[in-house]
Backbone as a printed PyTorch tensor [residue, N CA C, xyz], in Angstrom:
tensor([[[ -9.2830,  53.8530,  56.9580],
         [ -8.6070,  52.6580,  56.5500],
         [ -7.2400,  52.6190,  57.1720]],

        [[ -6.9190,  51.2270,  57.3910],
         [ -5.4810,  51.0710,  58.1520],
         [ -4.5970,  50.7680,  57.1280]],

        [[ -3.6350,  51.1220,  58.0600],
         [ -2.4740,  50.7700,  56.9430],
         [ -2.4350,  49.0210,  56.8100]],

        [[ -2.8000,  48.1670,  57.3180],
         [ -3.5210,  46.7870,  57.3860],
         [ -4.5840,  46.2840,  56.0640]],

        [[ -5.3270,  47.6150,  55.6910],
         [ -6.6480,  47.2960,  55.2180],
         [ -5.5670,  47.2390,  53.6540]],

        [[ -4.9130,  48.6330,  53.5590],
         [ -4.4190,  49.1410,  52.6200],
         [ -3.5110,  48.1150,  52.0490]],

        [[ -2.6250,  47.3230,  52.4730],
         [ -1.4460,  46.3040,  52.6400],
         [ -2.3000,  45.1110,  51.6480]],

        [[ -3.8380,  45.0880,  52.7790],
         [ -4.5010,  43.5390,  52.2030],
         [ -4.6890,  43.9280,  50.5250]],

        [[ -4.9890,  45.2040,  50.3220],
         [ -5.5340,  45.4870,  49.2340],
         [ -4.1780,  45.4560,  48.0400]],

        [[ -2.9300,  45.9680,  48.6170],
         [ -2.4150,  45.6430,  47.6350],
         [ -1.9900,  43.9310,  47.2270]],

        [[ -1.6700,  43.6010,  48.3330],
         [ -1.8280,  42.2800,  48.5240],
         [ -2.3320,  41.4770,  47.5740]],

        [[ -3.6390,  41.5810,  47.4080],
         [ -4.7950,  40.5880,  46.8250],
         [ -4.9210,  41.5780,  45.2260]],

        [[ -4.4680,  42.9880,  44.9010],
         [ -4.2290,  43.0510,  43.6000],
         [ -3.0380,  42.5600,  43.0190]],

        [[ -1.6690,  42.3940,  43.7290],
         [ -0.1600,  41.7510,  43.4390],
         [ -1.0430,  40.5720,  42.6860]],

        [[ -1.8900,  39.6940,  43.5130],
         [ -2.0160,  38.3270,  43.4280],
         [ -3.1280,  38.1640,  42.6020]],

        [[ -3.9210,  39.1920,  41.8830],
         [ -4.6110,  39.2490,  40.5310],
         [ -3.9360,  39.0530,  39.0800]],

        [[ -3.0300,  40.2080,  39.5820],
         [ -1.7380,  40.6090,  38.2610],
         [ -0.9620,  39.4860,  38.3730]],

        [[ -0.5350,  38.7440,  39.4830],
         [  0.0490,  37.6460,  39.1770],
         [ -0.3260,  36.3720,  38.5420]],

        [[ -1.7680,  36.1740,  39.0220],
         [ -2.6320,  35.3920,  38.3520],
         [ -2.8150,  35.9350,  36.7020]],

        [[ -3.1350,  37.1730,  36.8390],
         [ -3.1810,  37.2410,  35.1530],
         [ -2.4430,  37.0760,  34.5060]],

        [[ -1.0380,  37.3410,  34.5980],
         [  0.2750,  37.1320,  33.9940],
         [ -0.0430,  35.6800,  33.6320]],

        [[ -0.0280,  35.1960,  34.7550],
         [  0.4500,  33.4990,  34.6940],
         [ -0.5460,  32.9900,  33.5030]],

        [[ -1.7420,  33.3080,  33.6690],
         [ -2.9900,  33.0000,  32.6510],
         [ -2.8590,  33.3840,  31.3400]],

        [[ -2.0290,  34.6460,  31.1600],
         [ -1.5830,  34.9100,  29.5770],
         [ -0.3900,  34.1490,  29.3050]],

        [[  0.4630,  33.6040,  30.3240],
         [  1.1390,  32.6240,  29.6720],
         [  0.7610,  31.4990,  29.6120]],

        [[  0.2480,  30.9550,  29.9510],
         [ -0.7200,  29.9900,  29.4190],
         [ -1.0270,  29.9120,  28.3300]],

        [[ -1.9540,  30.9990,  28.2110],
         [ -2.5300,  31.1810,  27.2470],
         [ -2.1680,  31.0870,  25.4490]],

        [[ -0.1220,  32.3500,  25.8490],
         [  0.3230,  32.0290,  24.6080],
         [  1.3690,  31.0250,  24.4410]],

        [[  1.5240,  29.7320,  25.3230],
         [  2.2120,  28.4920,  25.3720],
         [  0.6620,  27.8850,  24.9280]],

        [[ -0.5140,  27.8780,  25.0670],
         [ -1.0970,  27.0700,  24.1880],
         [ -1.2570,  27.5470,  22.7380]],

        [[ -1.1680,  28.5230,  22.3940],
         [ -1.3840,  29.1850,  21.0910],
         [  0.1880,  28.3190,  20.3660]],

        [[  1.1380,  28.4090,  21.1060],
         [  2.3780,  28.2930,  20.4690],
         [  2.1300,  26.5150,  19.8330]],

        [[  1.8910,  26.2680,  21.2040],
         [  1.4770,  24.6870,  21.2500],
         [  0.6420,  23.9130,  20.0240]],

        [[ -0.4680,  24.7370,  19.4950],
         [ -1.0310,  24.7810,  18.7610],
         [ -0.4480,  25.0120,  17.5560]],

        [[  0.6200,  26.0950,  16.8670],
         [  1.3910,  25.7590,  15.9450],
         [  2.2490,  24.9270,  15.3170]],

        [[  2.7190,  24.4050,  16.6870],
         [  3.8560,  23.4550,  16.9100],
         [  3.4000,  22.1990,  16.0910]],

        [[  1.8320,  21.7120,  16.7910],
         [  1.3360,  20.2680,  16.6570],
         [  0.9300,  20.5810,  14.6590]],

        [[  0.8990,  21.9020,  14.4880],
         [  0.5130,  22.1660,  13.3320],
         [  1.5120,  21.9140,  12.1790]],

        [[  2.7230,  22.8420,  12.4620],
         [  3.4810,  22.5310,  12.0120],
         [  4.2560,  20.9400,  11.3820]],

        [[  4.1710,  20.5000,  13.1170],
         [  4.6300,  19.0530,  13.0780],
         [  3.5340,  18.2350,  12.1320]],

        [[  2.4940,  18.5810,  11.6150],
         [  1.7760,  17.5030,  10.7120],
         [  0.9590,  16.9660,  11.7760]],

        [[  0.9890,  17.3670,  13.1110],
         [ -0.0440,  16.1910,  13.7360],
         [ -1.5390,  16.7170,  13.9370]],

        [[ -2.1150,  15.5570,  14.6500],
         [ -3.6280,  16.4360,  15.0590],
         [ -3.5700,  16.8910,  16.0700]],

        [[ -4.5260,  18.0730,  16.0080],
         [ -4.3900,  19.5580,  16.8830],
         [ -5.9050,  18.9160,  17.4760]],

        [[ -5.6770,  18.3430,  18.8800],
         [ -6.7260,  17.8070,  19.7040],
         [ -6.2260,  18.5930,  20.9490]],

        [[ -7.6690,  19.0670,  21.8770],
         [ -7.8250,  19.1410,  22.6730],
         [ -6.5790,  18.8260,  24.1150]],

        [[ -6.4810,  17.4820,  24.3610],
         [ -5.9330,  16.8220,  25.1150],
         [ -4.4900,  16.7230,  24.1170]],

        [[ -3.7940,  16.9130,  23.3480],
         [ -2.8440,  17.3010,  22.1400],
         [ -2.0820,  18.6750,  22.7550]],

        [[ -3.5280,  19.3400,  22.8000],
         [ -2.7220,  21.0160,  22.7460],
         [ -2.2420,  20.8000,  24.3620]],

        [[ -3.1140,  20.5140,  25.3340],
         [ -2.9240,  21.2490,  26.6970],
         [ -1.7510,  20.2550,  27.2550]],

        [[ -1.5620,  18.8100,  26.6240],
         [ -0.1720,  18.2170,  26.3750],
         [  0.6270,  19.0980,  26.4210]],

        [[  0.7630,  19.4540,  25.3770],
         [  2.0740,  20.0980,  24.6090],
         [  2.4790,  21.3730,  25.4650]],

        [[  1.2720,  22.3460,  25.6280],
         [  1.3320,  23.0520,  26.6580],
         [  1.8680,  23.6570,  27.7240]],

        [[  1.1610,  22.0560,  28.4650],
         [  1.6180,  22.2330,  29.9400],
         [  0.3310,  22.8840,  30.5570]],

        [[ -0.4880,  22.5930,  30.1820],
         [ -1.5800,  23.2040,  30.9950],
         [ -2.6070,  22.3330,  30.6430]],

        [[ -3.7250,  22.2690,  31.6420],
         [ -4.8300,  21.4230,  31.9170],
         [ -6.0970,  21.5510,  30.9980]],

        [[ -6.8340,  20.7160,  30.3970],
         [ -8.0090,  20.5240,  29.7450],
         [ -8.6510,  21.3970,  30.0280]],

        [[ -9.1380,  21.6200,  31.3010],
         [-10.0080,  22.3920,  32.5140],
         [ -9.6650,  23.9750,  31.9120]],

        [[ -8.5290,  24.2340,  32.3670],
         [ -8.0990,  25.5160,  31.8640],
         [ -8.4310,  25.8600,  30.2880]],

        [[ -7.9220,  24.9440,  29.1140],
         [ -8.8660,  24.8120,  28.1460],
         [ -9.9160,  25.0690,  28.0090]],

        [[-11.2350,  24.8610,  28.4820],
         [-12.2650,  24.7670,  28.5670],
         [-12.8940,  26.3320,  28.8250]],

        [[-11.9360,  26.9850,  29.9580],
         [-12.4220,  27.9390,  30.4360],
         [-12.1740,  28.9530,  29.6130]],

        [[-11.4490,  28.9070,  28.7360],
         [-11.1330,  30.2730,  27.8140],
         [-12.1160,  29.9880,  26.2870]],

        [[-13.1600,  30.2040,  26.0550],
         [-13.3900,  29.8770,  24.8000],
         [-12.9940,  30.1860,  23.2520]],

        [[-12.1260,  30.9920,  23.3070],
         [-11.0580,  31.5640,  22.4800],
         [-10.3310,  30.6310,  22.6560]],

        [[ -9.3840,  29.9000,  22.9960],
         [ -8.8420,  28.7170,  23.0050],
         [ -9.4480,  27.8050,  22.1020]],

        [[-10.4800,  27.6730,  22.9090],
         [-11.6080,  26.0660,  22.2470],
         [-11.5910,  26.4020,  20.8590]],

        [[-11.2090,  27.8760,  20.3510],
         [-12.2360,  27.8070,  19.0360],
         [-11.0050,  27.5860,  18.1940]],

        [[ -9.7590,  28.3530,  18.6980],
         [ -9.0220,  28.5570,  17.8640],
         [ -8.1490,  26.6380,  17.6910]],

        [[ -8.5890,  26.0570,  18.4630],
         [ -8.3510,  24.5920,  18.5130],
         [ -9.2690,  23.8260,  17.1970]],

        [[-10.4100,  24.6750,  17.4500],
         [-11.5940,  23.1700,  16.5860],
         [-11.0400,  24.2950,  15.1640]],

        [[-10.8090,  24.9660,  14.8380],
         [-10.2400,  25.9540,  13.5590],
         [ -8.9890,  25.1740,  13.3210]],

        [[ -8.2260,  24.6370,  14.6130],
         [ -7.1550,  23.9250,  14.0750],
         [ -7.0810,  22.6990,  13.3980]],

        [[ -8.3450,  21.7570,  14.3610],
         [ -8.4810,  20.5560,  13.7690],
         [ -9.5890,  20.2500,  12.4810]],

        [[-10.0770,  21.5400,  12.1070],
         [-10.8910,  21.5990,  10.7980],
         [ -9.4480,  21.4470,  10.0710]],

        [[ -9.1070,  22.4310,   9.9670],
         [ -7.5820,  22.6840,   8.4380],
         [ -6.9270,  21.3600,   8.8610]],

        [[ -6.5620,  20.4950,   9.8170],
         [ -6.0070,  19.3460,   9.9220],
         [ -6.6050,  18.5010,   9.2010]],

        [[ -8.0350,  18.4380,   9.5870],
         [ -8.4510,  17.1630,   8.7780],
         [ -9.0360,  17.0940,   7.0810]],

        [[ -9.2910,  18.7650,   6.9950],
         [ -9.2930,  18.8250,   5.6000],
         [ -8.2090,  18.7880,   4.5460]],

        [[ -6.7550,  19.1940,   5.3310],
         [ -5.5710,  18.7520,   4.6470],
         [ -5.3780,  17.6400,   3.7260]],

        [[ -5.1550,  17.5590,   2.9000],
         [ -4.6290,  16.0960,   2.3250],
         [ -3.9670,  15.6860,   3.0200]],

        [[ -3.8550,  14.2650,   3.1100],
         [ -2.0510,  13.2530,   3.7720],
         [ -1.4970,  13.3540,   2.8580]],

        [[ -0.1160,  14.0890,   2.9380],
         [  0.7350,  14.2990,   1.8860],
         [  1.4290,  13.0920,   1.4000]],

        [[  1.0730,  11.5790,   2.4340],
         [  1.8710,  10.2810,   2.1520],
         [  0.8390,   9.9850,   1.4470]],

        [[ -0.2250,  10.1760,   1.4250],
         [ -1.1320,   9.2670,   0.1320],
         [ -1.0230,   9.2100,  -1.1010]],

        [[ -0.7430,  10.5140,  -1.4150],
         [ -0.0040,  10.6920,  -2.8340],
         [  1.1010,  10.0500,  -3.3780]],

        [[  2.1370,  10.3460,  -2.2250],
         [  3.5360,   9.4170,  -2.5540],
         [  3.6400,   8.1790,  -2.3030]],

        [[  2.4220,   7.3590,  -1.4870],
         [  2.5760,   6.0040,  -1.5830],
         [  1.7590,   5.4230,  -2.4690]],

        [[  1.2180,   6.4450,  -3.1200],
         [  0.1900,   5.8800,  -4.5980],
         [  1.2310,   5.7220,  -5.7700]],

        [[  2.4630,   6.6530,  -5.9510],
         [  2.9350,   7.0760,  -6.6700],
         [  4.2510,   5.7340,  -6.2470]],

        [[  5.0930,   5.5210,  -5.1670],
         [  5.4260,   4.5840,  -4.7700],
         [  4.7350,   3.4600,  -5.0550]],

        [[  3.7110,   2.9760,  -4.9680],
         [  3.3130,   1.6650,  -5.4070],
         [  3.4660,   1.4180,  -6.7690]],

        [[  2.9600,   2.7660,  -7.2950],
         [  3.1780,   2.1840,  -8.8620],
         [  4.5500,   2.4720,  -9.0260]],

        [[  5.5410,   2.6410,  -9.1660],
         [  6.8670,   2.8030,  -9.4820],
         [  7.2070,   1.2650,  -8.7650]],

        [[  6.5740,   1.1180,  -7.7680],
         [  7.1440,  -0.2430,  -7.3670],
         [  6.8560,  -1.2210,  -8.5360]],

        [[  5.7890,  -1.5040,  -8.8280],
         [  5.0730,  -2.5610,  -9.6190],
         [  5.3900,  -2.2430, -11.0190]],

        [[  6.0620,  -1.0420, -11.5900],
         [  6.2800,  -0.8350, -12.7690],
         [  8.1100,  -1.5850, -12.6330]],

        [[  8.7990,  -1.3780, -11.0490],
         [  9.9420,  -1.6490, -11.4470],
         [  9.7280,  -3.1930, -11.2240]],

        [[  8.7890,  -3.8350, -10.8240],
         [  9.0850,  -5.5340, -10.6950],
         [  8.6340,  -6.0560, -12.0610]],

        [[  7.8720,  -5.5810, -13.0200],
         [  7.7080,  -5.5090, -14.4730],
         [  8.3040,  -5.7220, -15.2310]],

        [[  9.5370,  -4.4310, -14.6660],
         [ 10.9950,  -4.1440, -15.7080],
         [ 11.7980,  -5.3970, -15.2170]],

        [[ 11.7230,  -5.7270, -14.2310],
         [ 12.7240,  -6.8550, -13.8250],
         [ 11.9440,  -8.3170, -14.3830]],

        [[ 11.0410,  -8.1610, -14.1810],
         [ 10.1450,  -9.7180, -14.9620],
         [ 10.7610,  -9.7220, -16.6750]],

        [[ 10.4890,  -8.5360, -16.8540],
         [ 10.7100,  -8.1590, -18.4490],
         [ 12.1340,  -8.4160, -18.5960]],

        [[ 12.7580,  -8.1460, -17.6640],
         [ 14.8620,  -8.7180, -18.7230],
         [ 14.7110, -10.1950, -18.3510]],

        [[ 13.8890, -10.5930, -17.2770],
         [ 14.4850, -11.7820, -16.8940],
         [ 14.1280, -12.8480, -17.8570]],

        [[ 12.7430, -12.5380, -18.4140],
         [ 11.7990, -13.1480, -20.1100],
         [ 13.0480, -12.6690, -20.9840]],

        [[ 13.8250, -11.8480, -20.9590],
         [ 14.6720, -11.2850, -22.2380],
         [ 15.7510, -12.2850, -22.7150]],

        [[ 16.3320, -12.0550, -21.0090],
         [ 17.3780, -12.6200, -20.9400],
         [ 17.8840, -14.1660, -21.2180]],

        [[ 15.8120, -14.7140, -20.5270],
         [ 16.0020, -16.2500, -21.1010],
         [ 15.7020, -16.3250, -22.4760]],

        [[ 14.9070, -15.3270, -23.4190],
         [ 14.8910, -15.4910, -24.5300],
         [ 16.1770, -15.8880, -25.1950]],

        [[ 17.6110, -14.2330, -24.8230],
         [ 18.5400, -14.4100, -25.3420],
         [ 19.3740, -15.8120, -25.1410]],

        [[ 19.1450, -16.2950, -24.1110],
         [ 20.0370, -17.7380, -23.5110],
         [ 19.4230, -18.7540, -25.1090]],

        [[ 17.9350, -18.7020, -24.8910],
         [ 17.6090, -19.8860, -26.1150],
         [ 17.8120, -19.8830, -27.7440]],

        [[ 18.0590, -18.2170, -27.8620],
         [ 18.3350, -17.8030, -29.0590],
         [ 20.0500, -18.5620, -29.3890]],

        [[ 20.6750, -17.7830, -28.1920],
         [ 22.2710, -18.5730, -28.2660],
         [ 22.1930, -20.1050, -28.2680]],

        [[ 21.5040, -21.0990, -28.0350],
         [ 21.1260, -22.1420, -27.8550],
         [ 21.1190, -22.6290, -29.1940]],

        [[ 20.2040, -22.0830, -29.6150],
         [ 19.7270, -22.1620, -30.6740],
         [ 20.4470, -22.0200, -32.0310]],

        [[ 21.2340, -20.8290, -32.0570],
         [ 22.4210, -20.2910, -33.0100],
         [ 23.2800, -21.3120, -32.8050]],

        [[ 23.3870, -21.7450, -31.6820],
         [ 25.0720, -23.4460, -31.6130],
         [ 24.3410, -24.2600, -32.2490]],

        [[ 23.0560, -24.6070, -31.9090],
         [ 22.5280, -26.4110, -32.7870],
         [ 22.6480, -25.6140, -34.2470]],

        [[ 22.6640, -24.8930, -34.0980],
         [ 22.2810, -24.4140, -35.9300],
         [ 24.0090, -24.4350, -37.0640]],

        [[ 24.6220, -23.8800, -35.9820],
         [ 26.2280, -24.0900, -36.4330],
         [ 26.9860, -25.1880, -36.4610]],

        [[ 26.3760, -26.1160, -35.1520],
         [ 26.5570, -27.7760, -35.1830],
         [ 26.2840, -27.9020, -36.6210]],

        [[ 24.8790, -27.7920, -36.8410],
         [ 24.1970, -28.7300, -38.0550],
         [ 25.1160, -28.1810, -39.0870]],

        [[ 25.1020, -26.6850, -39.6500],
         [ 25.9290, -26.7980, -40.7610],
         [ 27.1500, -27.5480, -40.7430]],

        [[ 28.1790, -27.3880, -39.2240],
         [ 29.4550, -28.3530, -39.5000],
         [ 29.3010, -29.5190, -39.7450]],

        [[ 28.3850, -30.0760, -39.4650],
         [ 27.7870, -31.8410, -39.8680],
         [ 27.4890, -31.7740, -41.7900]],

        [[ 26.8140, -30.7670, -41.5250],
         [ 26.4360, -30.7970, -43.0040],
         [ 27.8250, -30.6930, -44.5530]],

        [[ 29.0570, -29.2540, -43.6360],
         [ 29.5450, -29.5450, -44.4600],
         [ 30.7250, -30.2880, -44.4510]],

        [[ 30.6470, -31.2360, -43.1510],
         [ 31.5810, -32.5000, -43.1220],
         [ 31.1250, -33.7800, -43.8000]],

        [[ 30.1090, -33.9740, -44.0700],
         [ 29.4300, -35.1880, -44.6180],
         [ 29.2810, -34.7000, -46.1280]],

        [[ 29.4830, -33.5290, -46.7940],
         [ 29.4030, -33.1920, -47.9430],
         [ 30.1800, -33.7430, -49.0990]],

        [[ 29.9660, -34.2510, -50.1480],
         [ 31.2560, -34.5120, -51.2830],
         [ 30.8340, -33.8780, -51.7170]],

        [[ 30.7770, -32.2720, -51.6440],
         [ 30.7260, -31.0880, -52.3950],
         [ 32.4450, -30.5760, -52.1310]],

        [[ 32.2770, -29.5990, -53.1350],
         [ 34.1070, -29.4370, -52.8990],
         [ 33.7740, -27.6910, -52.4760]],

        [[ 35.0390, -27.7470, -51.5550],
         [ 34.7640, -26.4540, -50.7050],
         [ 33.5720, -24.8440, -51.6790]],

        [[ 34.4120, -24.4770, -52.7410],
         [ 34.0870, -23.9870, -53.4860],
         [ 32.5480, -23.6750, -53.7760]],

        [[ 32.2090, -25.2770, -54.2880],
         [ 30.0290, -25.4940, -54.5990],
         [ 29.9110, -25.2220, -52.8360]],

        [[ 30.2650, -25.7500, -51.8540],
         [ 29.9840, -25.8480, -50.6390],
         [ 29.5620, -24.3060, -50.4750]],

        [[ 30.0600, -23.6850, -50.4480],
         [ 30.0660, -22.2820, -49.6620],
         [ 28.8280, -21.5480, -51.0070]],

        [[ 28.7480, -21.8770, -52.0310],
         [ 28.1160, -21.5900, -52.7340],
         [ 26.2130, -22.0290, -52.3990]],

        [[ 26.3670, -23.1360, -52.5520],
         [ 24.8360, -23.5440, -51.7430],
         [ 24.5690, -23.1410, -50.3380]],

        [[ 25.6750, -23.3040, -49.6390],
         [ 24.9930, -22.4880, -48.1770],
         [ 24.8140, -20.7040, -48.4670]],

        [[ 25.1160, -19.9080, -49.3530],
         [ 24.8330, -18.9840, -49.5170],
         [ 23.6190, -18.5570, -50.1680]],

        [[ 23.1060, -19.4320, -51.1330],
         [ 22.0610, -20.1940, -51.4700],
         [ 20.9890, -19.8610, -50.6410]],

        [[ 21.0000, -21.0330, -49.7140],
         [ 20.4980, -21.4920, -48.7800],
         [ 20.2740, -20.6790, -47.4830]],

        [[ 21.1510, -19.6230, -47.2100],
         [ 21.0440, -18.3420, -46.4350],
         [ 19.9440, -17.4420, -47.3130]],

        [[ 20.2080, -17.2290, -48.1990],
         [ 19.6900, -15.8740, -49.4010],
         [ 17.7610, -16.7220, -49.1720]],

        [[ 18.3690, -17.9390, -49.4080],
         [ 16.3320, -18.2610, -49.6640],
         [ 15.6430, -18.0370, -47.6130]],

        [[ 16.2020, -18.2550, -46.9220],
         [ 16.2910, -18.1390, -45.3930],
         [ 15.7620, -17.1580, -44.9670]],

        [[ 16.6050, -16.1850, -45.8700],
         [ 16.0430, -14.2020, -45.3800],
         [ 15.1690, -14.2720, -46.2840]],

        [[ 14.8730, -14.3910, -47.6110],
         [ 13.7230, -14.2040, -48.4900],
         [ 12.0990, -14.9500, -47.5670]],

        [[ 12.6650, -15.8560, -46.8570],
         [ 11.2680, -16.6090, -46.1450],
         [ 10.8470, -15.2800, -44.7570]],

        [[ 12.0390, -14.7910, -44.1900],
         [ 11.2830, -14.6710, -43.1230],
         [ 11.0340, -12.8450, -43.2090]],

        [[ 10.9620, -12.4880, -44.3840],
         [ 10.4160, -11.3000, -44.8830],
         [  9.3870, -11.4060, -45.2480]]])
């Protein structure tokens, strides 16, 4: 053997080991890749991972340890719950309970408006009543007390 033969040979092992290197990084930039999309909440697809990557489908394909540890990814992805389904279930009803609460003062509030409404015609009428009276102050205040006392006795 020449020192030629010897040269090619190291040659073409440099450029094995270099190839392999390069292929295990690959390899653990898709693994990483694969956490990442995991982490992030997204789906862990195929064309996802070798994205994220930096490396080709093709190359994907060829490692089947890859493939598996991918479809392992997108099983636990899709069996996950959506953690927004819960909180927009829980959001809707808090929504619709708070447009409720707001329907509910706004019925309150017009109640209270007609009640006050109501309490003035009622204070009108007695001042009519005890301006038109020839009762003398005294009987006056006496029959409207009367007249209060039988009021609460009715609406008991």
């Amino acid at each position: 053997m020449g020192v030629s033969t010897i040269a090619k040979q190291t040659r073409a092992e440099q450029c094995r080991k270099n190839a392999q290197a390069k292929s295990e990084q690959k390899r653990q930039a898709t693994f990483a890749a694969i956490r990442e999309l995991q982490q992030g909440k997204y789906p862990v697809t195929r064309s996802a991972v070798a994205k994220r990557a930096g490396v080709s489908v093709v190359f994907l394909r060829s490692h089947p340890d890859l493939l598996q540890a991918i479809r392992e990814a997108e099983q636990q992805h899709r069996l996950a719950p959506p953690e927004g389904a819960g909180d927009r279930a829980k959001d809707q009803v808090i929504a619709a309970l708070r447009r409720r609460l707001d329907e509910q003062k706004q019925v309150l509030a017009a109640k209270d408006a007609e009640l006050r409404q109501k309490q003035r015609e009622i204070d009108r009428l007695y001042g009519k009543l005890a301006a038109g009276s020839q009762l003398a102050d005294q009987e006056l205040c006496q029959r409207l007390a009367l007249a209060l006392q039988r009021l609460a006795l009715t609406e008991t």
